[in-house]
N, C-alpha and C positions, 0 to 999 in steps of 0.2 A: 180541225184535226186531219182531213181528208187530204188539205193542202201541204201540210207538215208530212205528212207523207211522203208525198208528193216530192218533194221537195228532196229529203232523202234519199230517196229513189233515184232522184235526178243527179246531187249530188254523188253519190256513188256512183256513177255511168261517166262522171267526169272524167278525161283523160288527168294522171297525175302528172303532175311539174316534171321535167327532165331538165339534169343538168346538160348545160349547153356548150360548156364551153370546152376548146379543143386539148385540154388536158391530158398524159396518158392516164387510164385508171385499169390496167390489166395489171399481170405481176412479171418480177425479171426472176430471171434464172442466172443465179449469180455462184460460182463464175458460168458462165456459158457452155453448153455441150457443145463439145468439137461434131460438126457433121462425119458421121461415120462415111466407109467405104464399102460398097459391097454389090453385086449384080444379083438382081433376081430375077424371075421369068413370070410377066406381065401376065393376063389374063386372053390377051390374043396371042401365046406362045412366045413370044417376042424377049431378046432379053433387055432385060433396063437396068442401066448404071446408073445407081440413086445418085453420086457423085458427079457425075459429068450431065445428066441430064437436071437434077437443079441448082447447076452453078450461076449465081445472081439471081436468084429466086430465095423466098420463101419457102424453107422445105419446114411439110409437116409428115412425121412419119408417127402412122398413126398405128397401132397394134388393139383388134380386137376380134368381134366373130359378127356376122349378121345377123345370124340366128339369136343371139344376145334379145332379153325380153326387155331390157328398160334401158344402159347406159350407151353400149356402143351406137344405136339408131339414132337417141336421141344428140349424141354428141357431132355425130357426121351430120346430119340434116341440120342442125345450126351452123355447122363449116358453112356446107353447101347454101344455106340463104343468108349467109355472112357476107361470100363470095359474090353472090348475086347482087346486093346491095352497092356492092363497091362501082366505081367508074368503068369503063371500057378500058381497058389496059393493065390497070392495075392489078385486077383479077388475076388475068394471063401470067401476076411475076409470082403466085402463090402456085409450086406444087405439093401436091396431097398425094401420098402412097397408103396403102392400107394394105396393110398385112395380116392375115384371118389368124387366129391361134386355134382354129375348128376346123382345118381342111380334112378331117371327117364327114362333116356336113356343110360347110361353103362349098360347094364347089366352082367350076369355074366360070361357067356359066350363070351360076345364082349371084356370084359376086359381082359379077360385071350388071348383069339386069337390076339390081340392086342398087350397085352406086351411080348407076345412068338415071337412075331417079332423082338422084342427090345432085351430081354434077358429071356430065359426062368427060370432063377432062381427068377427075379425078384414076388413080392407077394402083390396082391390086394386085397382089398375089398370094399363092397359097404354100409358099416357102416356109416353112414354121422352124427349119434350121436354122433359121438367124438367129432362133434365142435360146440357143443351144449354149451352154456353159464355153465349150471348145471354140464356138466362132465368135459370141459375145464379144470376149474380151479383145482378141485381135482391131475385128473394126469398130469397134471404140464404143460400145455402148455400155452402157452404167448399168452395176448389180440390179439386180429387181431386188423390189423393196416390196414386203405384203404391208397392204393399209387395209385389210379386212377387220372392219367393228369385230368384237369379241362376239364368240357364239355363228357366226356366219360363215360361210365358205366362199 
């Protein structure tokens, strides 16, 4: 019996089978969102043209808060050792923006000390005008859609 245990125990600690092969298995965004246009002012004062500075890149623009208790951390920290995983170079053609929807309590300092943990290439700001009804729609971003479960906020 002691072995059969055993055994279990061990079984369980198994690493499981991964699929290996180089397939895509993520999802497409069909039709494709046009990269917007727009400048916002970086977390070192600086200003950044999302447009011109990730042209031939990977642009990820990412909208949430730090201070968030469970999805925006845990979302950015998988970018961030997604990033790390990949080749030397390849890395460098992904840019990541993050834009706080809490510049109440991100501020600019907390933002940057924060995503320097994650990846320090990564670029914030505390512009929450971009998701303004008025400017939305100009530089090309899509309605907000609420996906909150019933009962939650």
């Amino acid at each position: 019996m002691r072995s059969l245990s055993l055994f279990f125990i061990l079984a369980s600690l198994a690493p499981a089978q991964q699929d290996r092969s180089d397939r895509y298995r993520g999802g497409l965004v069909t039709p494709p969102l046009l990269k917007p246009r727009f400048i916002l002012t970086d977390t070192s004062g600086a200003p950044y043209d999302f447009w011109d500075r990730t042209e031939g890149s990977v642009a990820l623009l990412f909208f949430g808060y730090a201070n968030c208790p469970d999805q925006c951390p845990m979302h950015m920290a998988n970018i961030g050792a997604a990033l790390k995983k990949l080749p030397p170079g390849i890395a460098e053609q992904v840019k990541l923006v993050f834009v706080t929807t809490d510049p109440a309590r991100d501020t600019t300092v907390g933002l940057r000390r924060w995503l320097d943990n994650l990846d320090t290439h990564f670029v914030a700001s505390r512009e929450l005008k971009l998701l303004s009804r008025q400017s939305r729609k100009p530089r090309g971003f899509p309605p907000p859609k609420k996906h909150w479960p019933p009962g939650t906020t």
